[in-house]
N, C-alpha and C positions, 0 to 999 in steps of 0.2 A: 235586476234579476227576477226570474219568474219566482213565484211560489212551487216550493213538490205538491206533491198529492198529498189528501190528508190518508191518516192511517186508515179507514173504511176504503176509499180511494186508492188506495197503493193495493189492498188485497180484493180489489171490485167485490167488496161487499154487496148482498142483494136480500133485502127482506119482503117474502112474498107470503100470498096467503090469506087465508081469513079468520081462520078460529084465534082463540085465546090463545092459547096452551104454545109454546113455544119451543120448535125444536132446531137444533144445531145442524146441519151435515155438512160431514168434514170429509176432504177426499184424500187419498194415498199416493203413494209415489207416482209420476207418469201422468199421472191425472190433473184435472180440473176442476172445477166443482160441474163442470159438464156431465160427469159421471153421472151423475141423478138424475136426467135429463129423461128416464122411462119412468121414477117413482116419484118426481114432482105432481103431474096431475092426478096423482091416486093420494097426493097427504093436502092439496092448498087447499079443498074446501074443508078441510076439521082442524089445522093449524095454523101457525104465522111460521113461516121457514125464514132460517137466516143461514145461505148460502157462503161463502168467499173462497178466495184462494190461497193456498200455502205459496209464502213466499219462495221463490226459486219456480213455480210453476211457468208452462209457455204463456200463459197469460200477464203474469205480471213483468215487471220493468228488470231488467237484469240490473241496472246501475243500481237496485234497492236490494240486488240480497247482496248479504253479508257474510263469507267465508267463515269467520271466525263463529258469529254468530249461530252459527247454523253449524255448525261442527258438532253441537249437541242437541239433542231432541229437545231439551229445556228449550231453549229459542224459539220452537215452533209451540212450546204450553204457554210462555211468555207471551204472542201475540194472540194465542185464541182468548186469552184472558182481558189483552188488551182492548180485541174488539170487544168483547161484550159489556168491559165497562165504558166502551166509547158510548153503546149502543143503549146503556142503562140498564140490560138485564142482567136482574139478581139470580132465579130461576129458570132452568131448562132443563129440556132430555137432550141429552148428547148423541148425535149417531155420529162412531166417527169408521173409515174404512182403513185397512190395513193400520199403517204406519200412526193415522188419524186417532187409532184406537188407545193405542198405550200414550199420544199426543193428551188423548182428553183424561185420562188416569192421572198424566201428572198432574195437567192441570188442577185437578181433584184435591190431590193433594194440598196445595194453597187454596182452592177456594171448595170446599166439599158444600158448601150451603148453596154454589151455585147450580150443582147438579141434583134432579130429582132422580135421575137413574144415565147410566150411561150403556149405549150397546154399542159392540163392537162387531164387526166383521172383517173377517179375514185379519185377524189382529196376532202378532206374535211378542212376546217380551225378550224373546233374543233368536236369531236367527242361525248362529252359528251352535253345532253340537259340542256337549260337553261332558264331563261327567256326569253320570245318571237323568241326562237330560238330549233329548230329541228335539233340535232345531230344523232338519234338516238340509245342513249344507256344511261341508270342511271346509275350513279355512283356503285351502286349492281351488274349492270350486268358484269362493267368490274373488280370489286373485285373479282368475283367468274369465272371470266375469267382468271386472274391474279394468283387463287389461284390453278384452276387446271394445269396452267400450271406449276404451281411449284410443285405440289404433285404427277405429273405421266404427262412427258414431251409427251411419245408416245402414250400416250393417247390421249392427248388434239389433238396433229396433226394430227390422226386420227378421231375425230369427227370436225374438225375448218375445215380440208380442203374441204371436199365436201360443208358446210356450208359457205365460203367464195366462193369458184368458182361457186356454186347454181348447182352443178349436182351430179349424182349418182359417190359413193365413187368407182365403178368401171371406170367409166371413165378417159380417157388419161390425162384431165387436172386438174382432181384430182390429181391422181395421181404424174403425176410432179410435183405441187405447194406442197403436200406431200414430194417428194423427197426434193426441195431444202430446207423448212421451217424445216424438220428432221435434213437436216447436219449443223443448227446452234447449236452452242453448246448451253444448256437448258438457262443458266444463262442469256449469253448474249443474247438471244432468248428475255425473261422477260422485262429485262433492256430495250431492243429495244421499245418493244410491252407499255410498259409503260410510255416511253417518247412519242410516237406516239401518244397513245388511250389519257393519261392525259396533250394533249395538246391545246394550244391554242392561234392561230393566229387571228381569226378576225380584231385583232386589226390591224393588218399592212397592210390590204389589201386596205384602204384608199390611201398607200403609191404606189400601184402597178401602175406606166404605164407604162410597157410596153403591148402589143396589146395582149388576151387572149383569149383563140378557149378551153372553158370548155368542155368538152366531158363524158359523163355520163353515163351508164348501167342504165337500165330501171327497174331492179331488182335488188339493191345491198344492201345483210346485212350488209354491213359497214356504205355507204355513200346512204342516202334515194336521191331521183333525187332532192328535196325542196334543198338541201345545193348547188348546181349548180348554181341554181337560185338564192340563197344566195350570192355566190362569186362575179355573173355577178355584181350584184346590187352595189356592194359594191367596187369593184376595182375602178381607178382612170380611168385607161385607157379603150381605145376601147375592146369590148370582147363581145362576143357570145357564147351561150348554144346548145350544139346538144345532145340530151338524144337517145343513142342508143338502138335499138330492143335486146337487146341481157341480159341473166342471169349473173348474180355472180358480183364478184369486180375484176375478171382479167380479161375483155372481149379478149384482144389481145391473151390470151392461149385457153380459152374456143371457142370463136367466132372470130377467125382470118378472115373468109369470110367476116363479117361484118366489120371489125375495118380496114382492110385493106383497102378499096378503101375510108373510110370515115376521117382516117389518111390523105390518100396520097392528098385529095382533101382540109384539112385543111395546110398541108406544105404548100401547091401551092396558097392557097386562102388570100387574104389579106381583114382585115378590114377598112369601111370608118369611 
């Protein structure tokens, strides 16, 4: 019988780059690590990037994710941790997107010496509204979210995508976030989208220090800019809000001009 892939191998790990300093980026639902694809050549000459993919993405092997496993967001802190102890780093800054973002929080939490700061975009701790809390979405909206994407897969990705990136279903970063969100297979698409939308973290965020650079779209159907403000409030450690000019919940595809110099100035920036 053949060998599987090794763990780097199963999530096409890629470490690019040239400087010392080592940073993470981690991508969101829908996504790839293709997402980075505009703010790659504006960080490889001042760092070493380490790239991969969340399991269940179209890129990786459907036989290797794991229902159960992946039923909790722990599952996806459990391998971010795992690659980088494959990979030997102690040390990094974490960029993670959406989903990516409360991913690397936990992570933090079992290994907080591995991050030097983490920054998040587009990032939410619970999705669904609550008492004295603004998710925004009802429990309704994400049933009948849930439902179309099980009743007509290429459906749903056609009306989700222009509606998550906030531009005309013609445009480039429709379109993309279209392509990768299409090559997940439907099922595990669901399964994803369910653990994501029906989660909820609040509660750990008490537990976070390490230093936190929240970064936020100014328009997002996902994540309203109140849940930024939410996180600041509420981590342990040092952290700051910057709510960026720009539409949708993937600003780094849609509005690279903007995410880029206001990235590259959160790497370089430290909190007191």
């Amino acid at each position: 019988m053949c060998p599987g892939p090794t763990l780097l191998e199963a999530h096409n790990v890629h470490v690019v780059g040239h400087g010392e300093e080592l940073v993470v980026l981690a991508h969101g639902f829908g996504t790839d690590q293709s997402v980075w694809k505009h703010v790659l050549p504006h960080l490889i000459d001042e760092y070493r990037l380490i790239l991969f993919d969340n399991m269940g993405a179209g890129t990786t092997d459907p036989e290797y994710y794991c229902f159960q496993r992946y039923s909790s967001l722990y599952g996806y802190a459990d391998d971010l941790l795992a690659i980088l102890d494959e990979l030997e780093i102690t040390s990094c800054i974490f960029v993670g997107h959406s989903v990516s973002g409360m991913i690397g929080c936990l992570a933090s939490l079992a290994r907080p010496n591995f991050f030097t700061k983490i920054i998040t975009i587009s990032a939410s701790p619970r999705y669904l509204n609550d008492a004295d809390y603004f998710g925004g979405f009802e429990q309704d909206d994400l049933n009948q979210l849930f439902q179309a994407m099980q009743s007509n897969f290429k459906a749903w990705v056609s009306g989700f995508a222009p509606l998550a990136v906030g531009a005309d279903i013609e445009s480039m970063a429709v379109q993309e976030f279209g392509r990768t969100l299409f090559n997940i297979r439907p099922d595990i698409a669901f399964s994803v989208a369910k653990t994501i939308f029906q989660s909820d973290l609040r509660s750990i965020l008490p537990q976070v220090t390490v230093p936190c650079h929240i970064l936020q779209s100014s328009r997002d159907l996902a994540v309203p800019v109140i849940v930024s403000d939410y996180i600041h409030q509420r981590i342990s450690g040092a952290s700051i809000v910057e709510v960026l000019h720009t539409e949708g919940h993937l600003p780094q595809l849609s509005s690279p001009d903007v995410v880029i110099p206001v990235l590259k100035r959160h790497l370089v920036g430290d909190l007191v």
